[in-house]
C-alpha positions as CSV (number, residue, x, y, z in Angstrom):
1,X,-13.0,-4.5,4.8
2,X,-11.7,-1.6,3.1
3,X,-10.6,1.5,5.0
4,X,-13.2,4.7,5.4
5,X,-9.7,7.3,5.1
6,X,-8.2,5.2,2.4
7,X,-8.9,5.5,-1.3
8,X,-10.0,2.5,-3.5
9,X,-9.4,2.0,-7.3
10,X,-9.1,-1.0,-9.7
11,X,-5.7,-1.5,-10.5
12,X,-5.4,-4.2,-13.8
13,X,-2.0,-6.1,-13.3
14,X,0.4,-8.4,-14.9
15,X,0.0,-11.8,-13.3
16,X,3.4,-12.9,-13.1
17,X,3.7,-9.6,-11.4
18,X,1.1,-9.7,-9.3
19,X,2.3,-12.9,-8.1
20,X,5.5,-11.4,-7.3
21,X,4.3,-8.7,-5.4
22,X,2.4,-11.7,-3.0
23,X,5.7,-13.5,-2.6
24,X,6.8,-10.6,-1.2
25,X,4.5,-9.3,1.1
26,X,4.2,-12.4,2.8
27,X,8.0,-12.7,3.0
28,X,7.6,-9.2,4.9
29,X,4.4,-10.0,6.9
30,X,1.7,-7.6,4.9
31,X,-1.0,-7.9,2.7
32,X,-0.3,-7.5,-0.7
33,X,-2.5,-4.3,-0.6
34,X,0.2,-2.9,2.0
35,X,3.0,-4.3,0.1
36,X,1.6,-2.6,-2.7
37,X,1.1,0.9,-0.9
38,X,4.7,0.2,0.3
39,X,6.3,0.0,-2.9
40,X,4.6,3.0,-4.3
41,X,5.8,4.9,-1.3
42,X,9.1,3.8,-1.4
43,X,9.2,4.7,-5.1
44,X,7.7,8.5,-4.7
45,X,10.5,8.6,-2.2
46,X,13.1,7.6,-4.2
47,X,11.9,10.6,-7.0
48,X,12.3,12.9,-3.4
49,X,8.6,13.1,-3.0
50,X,7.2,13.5,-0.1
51,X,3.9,12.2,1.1
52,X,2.1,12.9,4.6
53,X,2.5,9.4,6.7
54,X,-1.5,8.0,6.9
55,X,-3.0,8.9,9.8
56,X,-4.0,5.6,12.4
57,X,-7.4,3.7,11.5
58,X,-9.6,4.0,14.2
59,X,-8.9,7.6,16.0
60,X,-11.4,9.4,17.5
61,X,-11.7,13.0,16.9
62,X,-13.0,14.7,20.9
């Protein structure tokens, strides 16, 4: 089930890429969705961007 805070879009890969990026996020225990997330994270922080850390699922505002 997809995340209220998170943003969803269609994304059309390569398959031999796609497949790739599965290897990999079970090799690292995550869903390829995470793994996905991950790598676009660790490549905005590579080009010295910055972006806010997600806030948790499932906080409560009081």
């Amino acid at each position: 089930m997809p995340s209220p805070d998170k943003k969803s879009f269609l994304l059309r890969i390569d398959p031999q890429l796609w497949a790739e990026i599965e290897r990999l996020a079970a090799a690292e225990l995550r869903s390829a969705n995470a793994q996905v997330e991950y790598l676009l994270r660790d490549a905005l922080q590579a080009r010295s961007i910055k972006v806010r850390a997600a806030k948790p699922a499932g906080g409560r505002k009081a």
